[in-house]
mmCIF file of the N, C-alpha and C atoms, coordinates in Angstrom:
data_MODEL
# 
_entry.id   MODEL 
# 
loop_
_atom_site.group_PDB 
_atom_site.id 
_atom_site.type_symbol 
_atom_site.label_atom_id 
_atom_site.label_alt_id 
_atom_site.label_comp_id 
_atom_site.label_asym_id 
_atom_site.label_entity_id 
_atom_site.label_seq_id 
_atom_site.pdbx_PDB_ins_code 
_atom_site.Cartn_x 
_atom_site.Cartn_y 
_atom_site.Cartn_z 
_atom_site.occupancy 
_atom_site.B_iso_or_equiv 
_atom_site.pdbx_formal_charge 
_atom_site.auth_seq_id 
_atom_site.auth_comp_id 
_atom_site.auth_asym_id 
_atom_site.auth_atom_id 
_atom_site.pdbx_PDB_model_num 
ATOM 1   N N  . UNK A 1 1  ? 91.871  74.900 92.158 1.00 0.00 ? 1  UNK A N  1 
ATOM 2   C CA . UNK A 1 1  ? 92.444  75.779 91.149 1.00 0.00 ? 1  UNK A CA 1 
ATOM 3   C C  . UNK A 1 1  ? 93.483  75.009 90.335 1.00 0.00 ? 1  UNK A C  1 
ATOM 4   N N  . UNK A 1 2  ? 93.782  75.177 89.166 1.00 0.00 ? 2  UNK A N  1 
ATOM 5   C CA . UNK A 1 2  ? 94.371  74.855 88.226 1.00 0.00 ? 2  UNK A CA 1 
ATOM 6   C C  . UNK A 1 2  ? 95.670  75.198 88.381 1.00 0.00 ? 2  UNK A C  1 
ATOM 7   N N  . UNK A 1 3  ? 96.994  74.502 88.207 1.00 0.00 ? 3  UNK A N  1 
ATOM 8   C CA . UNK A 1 3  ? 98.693  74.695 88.333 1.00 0.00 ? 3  UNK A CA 1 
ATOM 9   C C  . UNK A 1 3  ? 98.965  75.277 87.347 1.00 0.00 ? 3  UNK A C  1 
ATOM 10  N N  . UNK A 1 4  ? 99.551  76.390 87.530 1.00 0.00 ? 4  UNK A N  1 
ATOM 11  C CA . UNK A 1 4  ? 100.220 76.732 85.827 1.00 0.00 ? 4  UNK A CA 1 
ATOM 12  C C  . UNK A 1 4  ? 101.966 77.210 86.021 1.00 0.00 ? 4  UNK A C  1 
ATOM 13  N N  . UNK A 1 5  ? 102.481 76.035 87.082 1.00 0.00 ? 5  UNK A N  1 
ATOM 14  C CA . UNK A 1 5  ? 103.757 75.681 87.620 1.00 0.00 ? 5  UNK A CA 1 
ATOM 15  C C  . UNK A 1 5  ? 104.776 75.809 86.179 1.00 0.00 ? 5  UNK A C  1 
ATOM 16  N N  . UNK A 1 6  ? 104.030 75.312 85.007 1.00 0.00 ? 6  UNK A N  1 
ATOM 17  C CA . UNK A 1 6  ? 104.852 75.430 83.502 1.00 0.00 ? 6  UNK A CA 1 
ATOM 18  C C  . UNK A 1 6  ? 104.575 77.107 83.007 1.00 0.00 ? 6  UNK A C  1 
ATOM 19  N N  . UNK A 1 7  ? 104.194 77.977 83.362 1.00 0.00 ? 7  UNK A N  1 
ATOM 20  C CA . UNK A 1 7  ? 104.180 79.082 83.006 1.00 0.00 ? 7  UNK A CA 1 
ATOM 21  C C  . UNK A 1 7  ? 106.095 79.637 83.148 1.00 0.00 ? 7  UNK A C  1 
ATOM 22  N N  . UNK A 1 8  ? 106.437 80.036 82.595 1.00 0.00 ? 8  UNK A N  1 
ATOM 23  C CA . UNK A 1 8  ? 108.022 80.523 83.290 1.00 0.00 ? 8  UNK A CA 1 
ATOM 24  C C  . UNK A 1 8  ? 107.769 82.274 83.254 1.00 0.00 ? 8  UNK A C  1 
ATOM 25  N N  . UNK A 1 9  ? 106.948 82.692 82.426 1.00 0.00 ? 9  UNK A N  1 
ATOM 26  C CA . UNK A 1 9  ? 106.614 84.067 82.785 1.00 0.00 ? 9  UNK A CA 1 
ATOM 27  C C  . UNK A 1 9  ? 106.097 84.523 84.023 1.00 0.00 ? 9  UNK A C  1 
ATOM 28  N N  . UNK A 1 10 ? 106.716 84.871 85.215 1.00 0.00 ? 10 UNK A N  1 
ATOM 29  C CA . UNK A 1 10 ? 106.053 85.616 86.434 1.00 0.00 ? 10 UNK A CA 1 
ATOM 30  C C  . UNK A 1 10 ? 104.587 86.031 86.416 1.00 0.00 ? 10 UNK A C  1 
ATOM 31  N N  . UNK A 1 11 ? 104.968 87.236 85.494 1.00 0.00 ? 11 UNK A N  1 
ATOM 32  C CA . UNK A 1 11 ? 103.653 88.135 85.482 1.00 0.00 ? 11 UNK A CA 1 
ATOM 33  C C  . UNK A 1 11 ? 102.876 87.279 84.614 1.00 0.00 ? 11 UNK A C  1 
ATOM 34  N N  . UNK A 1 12 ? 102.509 86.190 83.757 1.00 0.00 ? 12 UNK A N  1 
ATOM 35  C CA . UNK A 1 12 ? 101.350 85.815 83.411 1.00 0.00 ? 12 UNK A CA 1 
ATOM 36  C C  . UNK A 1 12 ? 100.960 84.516 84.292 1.00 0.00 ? 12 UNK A C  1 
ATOM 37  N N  . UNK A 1 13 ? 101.771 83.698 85.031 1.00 0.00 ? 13 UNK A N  1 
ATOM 38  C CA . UNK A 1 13 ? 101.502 82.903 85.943 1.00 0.00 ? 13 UNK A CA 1 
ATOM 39  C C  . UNK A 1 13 ? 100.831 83.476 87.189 1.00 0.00 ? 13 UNK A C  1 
ATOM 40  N N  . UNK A 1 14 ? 101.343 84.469 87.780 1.00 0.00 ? 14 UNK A N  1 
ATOM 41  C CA . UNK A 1 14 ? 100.165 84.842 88.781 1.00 0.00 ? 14 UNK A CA 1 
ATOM 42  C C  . UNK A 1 14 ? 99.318  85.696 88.165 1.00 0.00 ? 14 UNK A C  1 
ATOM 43  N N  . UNK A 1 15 ? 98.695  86.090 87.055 1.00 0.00 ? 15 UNK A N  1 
ATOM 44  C CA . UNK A 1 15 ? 97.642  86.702 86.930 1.00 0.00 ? 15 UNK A CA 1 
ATOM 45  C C  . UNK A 1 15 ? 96.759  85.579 86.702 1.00 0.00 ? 15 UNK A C  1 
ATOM 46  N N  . UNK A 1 16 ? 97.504  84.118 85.871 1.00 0.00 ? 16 UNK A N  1 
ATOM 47  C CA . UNK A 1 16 ? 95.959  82.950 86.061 1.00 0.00 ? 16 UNK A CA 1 
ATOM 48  C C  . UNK A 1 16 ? 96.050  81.887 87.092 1.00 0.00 ? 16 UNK A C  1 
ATOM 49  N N  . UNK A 1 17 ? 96.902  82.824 88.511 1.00 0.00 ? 17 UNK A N  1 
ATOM 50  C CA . UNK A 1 17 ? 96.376  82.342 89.638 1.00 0.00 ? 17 UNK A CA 1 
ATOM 51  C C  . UNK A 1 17 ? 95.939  82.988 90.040 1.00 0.00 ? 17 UNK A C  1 
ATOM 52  N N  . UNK A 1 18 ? 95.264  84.273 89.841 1.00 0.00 ? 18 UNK A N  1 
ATOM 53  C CA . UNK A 1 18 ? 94.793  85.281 90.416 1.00 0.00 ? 18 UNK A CA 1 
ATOM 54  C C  . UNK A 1 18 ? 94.510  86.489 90.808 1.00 0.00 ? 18 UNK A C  1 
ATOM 55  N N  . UNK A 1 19 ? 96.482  86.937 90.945 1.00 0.00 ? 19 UNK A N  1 
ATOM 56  C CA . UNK A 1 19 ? 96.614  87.798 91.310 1.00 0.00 ? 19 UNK A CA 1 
ATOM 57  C C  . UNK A 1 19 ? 97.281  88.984 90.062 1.00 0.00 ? 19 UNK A C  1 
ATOM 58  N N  . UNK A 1 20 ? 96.116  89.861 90.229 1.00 0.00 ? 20 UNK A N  1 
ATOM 59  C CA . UNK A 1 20 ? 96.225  90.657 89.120 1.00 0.00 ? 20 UNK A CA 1 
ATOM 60  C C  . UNK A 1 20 ? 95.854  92.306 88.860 1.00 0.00 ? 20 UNK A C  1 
ATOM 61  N N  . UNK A 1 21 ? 96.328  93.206 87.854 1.00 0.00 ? 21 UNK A N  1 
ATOM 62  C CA . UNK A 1 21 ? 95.604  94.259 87.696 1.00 0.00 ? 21 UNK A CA 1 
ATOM 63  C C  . UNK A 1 21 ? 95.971  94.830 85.908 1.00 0.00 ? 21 UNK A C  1 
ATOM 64  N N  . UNK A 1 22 ? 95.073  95.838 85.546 1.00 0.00 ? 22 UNK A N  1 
ATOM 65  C CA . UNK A 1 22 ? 94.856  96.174 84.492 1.00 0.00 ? 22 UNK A CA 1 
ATOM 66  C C  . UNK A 1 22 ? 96.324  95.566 83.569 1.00 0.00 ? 22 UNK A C  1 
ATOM 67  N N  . UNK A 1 23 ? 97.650  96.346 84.136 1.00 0.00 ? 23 UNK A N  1 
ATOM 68  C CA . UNK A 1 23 ? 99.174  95.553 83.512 1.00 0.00 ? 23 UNK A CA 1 
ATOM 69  C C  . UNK A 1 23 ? 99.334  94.543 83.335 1.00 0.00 ? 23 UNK A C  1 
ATOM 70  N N  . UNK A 1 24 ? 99.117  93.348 84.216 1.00 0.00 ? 24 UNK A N  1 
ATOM 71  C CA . UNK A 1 24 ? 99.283  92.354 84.230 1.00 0.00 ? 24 UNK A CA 1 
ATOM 72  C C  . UNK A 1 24 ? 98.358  91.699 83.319 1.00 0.00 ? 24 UNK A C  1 
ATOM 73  N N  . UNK A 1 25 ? 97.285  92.229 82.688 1.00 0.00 ? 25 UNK A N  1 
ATOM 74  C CA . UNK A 1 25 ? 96.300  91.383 82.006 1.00 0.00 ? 25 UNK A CA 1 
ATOM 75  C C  . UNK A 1 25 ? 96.260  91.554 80.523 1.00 0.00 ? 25 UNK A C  1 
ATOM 76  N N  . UNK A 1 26 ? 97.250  92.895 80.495 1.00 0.00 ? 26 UNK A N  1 
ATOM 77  C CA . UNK A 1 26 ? 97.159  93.678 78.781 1.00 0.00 ? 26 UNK A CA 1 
ATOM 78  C C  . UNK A 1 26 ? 98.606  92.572 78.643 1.00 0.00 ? 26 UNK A C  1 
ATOM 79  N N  . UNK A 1 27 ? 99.136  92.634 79.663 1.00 0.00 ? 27 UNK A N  1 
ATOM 80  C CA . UNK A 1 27 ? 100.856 91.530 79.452 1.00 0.00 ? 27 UNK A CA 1 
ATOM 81  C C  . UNK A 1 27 ? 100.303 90.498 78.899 1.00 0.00 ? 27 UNK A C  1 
ATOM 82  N N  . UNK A 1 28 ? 99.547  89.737 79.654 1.00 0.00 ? 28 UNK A N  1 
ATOM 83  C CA . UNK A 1 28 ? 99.086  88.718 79.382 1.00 0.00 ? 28 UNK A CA 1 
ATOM 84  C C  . UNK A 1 28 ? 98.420  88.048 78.301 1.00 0.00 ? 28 UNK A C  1 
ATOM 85  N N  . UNK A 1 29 ? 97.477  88.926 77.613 1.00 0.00 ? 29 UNK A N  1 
ATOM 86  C CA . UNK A 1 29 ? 97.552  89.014 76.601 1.00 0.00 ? 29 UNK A CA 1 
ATOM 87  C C  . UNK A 1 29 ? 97.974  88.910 75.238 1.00 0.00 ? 29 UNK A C  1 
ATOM 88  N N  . UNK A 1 30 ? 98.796  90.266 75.335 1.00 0.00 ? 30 UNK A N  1 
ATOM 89  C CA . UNK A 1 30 ? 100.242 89.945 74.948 1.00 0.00 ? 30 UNK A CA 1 
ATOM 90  C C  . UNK A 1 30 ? 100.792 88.986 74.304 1.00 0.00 ? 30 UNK A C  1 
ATOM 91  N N  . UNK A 1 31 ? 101.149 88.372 75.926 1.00 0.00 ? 31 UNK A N  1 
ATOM 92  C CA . UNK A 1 31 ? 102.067 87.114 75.761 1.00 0.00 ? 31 UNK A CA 1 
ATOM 93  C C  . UNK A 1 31 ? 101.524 85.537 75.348 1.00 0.00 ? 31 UNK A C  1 
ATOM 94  N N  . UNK A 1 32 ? 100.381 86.056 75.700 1.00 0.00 ? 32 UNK A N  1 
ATOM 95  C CA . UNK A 1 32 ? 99.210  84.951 75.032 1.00 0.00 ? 32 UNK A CA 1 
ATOM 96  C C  . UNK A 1 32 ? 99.249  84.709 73.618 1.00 0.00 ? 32 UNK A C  1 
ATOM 97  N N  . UNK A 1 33 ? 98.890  85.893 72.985 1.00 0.00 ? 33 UNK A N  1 
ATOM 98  C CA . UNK A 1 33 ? 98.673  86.289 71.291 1.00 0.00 ? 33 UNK A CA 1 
ATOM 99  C C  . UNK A 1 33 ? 99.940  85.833 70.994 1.00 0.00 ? 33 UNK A C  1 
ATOM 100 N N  . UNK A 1 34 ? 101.219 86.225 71.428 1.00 0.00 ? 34 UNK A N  1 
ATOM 101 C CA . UNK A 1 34 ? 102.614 85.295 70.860 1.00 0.00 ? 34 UNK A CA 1 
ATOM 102 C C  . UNK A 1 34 ? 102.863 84.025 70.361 1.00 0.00 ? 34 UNK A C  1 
ATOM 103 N N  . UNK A 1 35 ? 101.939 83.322 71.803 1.00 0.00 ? 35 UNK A N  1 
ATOM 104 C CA . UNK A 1 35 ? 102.540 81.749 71.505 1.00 0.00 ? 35 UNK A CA 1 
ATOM 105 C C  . UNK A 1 35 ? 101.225 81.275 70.970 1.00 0.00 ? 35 UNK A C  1 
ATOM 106 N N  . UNK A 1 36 ? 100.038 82.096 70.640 1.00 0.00 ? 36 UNK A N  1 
ATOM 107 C CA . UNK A 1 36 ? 99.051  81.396 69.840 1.00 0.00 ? 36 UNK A CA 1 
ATOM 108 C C  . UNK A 1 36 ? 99.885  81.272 68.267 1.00 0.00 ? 36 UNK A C  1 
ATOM 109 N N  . UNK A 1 37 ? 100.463 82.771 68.202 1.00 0.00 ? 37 UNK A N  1 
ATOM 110 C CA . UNK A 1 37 ? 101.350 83.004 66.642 1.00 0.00 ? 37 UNK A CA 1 
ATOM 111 C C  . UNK A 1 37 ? 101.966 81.939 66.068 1.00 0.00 ? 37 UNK A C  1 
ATOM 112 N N  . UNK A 1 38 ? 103.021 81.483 67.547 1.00 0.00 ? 38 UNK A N  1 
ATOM 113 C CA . UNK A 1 38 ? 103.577 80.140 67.567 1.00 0.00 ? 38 UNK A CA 1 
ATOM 114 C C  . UNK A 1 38 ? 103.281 78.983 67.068 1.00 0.00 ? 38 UNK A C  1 
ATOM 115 N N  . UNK A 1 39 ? 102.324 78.677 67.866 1.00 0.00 ? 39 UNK A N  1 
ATOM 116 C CA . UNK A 1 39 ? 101.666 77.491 67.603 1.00 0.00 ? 39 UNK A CA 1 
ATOM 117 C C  . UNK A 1 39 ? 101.433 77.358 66.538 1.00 0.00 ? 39 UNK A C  1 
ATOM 118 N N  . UNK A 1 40 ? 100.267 78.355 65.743 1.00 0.00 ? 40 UNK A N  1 
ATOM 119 C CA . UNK A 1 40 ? 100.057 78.310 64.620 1.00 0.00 ? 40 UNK A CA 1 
ATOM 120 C C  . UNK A 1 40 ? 101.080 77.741 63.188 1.00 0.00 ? 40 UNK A C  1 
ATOM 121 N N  . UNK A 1 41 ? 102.186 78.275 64.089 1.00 0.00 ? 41 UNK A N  1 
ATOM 122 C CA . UNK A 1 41 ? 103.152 78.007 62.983 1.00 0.00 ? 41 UNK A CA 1 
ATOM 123 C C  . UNK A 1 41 ? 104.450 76.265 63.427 1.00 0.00 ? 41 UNK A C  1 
ATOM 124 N N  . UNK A 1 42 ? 103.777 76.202 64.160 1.00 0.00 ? 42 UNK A N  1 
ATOM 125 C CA . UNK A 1 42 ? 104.022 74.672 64.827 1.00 0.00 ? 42 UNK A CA 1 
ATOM 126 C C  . UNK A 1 42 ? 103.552 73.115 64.397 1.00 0.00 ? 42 UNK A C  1 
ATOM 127 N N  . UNK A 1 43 ? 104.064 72.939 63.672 1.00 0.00 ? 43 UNK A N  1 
ATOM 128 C CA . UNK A 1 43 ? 103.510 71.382 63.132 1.00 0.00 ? 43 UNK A CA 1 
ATOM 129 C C  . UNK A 1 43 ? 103.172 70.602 64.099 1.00 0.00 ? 43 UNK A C  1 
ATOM 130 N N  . UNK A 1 44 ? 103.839 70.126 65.129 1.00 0.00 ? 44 UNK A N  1 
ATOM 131 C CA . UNK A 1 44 ? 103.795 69.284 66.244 1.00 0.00 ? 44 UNK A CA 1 
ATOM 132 C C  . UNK A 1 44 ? 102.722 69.793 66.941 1.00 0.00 ? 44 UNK A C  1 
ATOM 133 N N  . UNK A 1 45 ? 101.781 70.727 67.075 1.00 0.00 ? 45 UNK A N  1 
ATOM 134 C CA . UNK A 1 45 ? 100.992 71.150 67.617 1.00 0.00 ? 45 UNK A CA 1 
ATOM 135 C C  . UNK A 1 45 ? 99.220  70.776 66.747 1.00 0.00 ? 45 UNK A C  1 
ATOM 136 N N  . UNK A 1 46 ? 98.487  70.184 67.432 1.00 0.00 ? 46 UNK A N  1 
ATOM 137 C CA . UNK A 1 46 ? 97.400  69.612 67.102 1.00 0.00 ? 46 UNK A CA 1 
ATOM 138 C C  . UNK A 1 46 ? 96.874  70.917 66.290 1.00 0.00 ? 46 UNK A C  1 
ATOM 139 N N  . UNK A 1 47 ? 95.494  70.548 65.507 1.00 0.00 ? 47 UNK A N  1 
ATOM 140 C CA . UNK A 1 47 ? 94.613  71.160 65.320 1.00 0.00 ? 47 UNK A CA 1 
ATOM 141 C C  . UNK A 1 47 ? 93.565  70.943 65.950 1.00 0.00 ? 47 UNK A C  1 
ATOM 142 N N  . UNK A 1 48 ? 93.398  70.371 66.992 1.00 0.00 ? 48 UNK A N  1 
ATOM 143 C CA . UNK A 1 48 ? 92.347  70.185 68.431 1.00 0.00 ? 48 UNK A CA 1 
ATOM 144 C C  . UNK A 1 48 ? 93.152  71.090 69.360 1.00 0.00 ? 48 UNK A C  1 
ATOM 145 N N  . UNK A 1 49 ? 93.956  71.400 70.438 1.00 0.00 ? 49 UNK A N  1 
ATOM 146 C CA . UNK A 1 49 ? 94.588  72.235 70.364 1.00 0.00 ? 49 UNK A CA 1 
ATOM 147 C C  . UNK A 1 49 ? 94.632  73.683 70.153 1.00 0.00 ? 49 UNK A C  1 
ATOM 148 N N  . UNK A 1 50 ? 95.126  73.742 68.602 1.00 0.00 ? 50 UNK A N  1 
ATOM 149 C CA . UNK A 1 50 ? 94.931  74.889 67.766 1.00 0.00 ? 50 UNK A CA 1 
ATOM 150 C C  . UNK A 1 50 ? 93.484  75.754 67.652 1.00 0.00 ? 50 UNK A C  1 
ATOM 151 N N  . UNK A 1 51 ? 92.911  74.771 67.639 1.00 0.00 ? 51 UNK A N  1 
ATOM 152 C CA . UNK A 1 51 ? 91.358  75.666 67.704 1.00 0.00 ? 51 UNK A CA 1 
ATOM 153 C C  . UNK A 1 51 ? 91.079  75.977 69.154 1.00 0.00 ? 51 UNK A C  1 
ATOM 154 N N  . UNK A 1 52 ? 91.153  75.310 70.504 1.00 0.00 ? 52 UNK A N  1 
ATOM 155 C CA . UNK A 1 52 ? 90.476  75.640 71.500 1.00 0.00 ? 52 UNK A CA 1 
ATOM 156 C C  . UNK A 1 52 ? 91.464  76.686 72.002 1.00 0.00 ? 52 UNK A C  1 
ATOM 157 N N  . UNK A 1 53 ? 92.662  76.795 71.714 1.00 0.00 ? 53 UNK A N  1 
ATOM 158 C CA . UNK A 1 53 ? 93.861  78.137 72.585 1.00 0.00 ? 53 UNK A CA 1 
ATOM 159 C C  . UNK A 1 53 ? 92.805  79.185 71.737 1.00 0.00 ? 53 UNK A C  1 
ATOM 160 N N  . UNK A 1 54 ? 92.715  79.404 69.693 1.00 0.00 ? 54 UNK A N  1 
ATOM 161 C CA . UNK A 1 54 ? 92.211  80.626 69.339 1.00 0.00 ? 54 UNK A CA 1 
ATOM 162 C C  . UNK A 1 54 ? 90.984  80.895 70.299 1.00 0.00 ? 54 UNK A C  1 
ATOM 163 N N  . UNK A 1 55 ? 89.979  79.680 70.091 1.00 0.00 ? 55 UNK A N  1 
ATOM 164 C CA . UNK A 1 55 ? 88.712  80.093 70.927 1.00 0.00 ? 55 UNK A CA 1 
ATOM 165 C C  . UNK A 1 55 ? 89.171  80.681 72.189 1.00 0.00 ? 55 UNK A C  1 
ATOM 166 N N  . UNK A 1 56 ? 89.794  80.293 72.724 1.00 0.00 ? 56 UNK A N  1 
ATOM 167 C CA . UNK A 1 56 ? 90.046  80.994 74.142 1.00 0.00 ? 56 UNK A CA 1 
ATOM 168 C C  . UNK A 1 56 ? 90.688  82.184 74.185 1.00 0.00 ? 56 UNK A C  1 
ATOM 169 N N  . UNK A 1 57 ? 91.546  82.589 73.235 1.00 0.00 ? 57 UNK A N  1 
ATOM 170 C CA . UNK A 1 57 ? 92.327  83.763 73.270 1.00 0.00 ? 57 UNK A CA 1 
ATOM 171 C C  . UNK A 1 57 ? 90.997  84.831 72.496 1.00 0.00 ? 57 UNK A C  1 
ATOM 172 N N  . UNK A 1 58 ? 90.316  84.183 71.742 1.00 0.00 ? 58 UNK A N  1 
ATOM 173 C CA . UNK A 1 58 ? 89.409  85.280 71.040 1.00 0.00 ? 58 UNK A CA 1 
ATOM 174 C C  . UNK A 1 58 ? 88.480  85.318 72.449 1.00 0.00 ? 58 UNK A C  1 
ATOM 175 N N  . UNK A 1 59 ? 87.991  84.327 73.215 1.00 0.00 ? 59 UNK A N  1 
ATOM 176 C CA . UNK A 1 59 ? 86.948  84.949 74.205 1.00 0.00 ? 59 UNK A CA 1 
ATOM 177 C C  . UNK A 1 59 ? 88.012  85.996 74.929 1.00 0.00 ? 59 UNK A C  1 
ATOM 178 N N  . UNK A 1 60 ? 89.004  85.675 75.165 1.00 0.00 ? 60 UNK A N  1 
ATOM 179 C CA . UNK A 1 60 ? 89.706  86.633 76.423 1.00 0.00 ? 60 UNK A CA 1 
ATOM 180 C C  . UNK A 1 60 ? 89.872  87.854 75.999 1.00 0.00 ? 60 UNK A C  1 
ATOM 181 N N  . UNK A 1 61 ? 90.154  87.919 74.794 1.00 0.00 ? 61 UNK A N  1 
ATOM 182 C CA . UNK A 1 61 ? 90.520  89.461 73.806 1.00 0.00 ? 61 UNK A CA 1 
ATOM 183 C C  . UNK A 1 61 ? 89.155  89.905 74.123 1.00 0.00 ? 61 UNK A C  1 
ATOM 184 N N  . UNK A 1 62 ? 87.304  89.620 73.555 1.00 0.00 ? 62 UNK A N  1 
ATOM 185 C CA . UNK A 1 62 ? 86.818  90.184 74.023 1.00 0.00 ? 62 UNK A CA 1 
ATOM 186 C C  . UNK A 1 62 ? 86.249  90.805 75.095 1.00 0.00 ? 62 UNK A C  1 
ATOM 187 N N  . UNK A 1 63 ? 86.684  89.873 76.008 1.00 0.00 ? 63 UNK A N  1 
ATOM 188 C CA . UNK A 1 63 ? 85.870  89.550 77.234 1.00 0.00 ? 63 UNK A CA 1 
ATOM 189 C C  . UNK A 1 63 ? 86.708  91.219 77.665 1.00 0.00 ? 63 UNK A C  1 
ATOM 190 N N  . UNK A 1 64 ? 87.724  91.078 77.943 1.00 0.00 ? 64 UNK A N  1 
ATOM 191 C CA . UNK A 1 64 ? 88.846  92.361 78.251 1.00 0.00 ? 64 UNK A CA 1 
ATOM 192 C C  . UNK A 1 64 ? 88.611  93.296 77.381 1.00 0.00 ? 64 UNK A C  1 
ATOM 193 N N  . UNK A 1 65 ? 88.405  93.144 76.391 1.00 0.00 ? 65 UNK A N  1 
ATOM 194 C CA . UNK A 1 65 ? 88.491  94.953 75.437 1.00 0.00 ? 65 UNK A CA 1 
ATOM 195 C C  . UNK A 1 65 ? 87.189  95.329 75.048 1.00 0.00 ? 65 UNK A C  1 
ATOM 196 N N  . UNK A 1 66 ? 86.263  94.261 75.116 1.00 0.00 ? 66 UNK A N  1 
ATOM 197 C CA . UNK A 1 66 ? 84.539  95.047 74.625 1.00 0.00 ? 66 UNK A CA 1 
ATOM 198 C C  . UNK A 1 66 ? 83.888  94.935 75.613 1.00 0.00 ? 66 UNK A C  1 
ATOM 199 N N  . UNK A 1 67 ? 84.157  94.238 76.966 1.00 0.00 ? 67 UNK A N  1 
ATOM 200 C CA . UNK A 1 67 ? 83.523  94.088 77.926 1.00 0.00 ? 67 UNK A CA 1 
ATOM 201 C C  . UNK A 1 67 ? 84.230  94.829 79.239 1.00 0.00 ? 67 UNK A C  1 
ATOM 202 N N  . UNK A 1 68 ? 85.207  94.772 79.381 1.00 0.00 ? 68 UNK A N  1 
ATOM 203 C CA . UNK A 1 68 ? 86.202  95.122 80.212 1.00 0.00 ? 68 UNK A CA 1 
ATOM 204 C C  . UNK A 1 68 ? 85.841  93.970 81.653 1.00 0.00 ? 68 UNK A C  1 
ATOM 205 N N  . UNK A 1 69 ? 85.352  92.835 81.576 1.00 0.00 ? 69 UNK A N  1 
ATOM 206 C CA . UNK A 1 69 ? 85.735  91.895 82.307 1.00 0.00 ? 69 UNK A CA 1 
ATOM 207 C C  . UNK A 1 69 ? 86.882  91.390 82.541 1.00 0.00 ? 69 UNK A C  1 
ATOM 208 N N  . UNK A 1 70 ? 87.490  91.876 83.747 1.00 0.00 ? 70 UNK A N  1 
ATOM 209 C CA . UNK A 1 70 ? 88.282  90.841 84.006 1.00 0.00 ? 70 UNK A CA 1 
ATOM 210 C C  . UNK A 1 70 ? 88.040  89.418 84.288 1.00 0.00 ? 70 UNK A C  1 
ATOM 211 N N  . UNK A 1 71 ? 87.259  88.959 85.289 1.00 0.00 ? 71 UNK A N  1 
ATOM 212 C CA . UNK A 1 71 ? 87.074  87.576 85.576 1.00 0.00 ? 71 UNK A CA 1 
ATOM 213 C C  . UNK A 1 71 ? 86.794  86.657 84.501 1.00 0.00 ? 71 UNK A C  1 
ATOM 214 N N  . UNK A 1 72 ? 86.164  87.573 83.448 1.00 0.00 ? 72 UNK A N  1 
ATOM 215 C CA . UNK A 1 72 ? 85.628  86.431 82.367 1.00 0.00 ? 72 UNK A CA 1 
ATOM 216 C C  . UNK A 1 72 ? 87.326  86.581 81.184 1.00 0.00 ? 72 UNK A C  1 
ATOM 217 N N  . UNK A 1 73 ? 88.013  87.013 81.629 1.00 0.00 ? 73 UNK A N  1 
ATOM 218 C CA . UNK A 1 73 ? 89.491  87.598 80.355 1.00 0.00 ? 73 UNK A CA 1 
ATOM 219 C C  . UNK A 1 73 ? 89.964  86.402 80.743 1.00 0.00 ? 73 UNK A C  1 
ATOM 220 N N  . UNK A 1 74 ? 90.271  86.394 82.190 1.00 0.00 ? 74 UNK A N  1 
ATOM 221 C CA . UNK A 1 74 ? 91.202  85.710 83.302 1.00 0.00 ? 74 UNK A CA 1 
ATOM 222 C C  . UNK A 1 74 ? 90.667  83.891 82.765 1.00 0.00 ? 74 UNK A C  1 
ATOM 223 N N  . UNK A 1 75 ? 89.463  83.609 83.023 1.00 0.00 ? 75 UNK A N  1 
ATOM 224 C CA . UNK A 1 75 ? 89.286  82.474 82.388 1.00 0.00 ? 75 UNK A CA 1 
ATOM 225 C C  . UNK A 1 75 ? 89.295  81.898 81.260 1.00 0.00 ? 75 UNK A C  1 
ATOM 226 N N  . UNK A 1 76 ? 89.219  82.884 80.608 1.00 0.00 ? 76 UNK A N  1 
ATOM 227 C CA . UNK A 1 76 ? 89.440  82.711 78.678 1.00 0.00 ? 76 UNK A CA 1 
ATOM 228 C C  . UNK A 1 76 ? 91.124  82.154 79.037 1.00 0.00 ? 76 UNK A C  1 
ATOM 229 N N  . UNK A 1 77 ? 91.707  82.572 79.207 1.00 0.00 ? 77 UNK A N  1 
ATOM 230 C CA . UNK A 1 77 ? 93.197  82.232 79.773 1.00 0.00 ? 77 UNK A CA 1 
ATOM 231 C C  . UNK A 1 77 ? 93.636  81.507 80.361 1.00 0.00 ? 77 UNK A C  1 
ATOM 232 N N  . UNK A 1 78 ? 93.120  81.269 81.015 1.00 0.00 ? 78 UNK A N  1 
ATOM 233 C CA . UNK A 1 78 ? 92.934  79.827 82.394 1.00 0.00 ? 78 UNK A CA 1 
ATOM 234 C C  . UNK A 1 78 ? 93.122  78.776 80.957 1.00 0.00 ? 78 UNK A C  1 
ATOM 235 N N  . UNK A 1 79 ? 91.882  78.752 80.223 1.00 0.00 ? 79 UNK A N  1 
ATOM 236 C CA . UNK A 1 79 ? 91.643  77.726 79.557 1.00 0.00 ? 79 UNK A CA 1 
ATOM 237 C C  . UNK A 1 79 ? 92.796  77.477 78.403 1.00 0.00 ? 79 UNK A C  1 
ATOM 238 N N  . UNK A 1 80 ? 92.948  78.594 77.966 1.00 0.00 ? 80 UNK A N  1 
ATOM 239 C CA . UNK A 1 80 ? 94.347  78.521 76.633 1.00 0.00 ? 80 UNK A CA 1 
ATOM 240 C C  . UNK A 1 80 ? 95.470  78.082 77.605 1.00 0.00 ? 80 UNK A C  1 
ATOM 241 N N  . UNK A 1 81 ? 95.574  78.600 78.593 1.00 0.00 ? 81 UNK A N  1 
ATOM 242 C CA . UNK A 1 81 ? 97.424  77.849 79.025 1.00 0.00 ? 81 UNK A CA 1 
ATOM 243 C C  . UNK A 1 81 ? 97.012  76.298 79.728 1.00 0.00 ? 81 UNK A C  1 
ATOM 244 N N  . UNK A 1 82 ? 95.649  75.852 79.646 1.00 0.00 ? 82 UNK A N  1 
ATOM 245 C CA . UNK A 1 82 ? 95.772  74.668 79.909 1.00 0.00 ? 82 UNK A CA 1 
ATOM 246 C C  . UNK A 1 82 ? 95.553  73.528 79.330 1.00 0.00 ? 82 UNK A C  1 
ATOM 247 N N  . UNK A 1 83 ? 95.670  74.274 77.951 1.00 0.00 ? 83 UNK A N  1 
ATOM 248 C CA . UNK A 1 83 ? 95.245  72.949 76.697 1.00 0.00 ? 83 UNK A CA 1 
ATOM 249 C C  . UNK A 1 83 ? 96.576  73.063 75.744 1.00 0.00 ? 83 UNK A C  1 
# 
């Protein structure tokens, strides 16, 4: 499994280690869509990068709201906090 020891948010660090439920994943979210905002507006931040967090935050948005997968949300996420 993947470290996400640099997370400083509680609740989104253990939901992409695992441990999770409906709150923790709309948070996550959330807090996801923020620092994509961020980034976006981040010079120092690649456009290699920049494209694979959106791709990942757009799979996780659907995966969770048109699918109501969690496991497949949870990895859309996995992948954005690790690039």
């Amino acid at each position: 499994m993947q470290n996400f020891a640099h997370i400083t948010d509680l609740t989104l660090r253990t939901t992409l280690e695992g441990d999770f439920d409906e709150d923790s994943i709309c948070q996550s979210l959330t807090i996801t869509g923020a620092a994509l905002k961020s980034d976006l507006n981040n010079e120092e931040v690649s456009y290699k990068a920049i494209a694979i967090r959106e791709q990942a935050y757009d799979e996780a948005m659907e995966a969770w709201n048109e699918a109501g997968d969690a496991a497949a949300c949870i990895e859309a996420l996995r992948t954005f906090w690790s690039n």
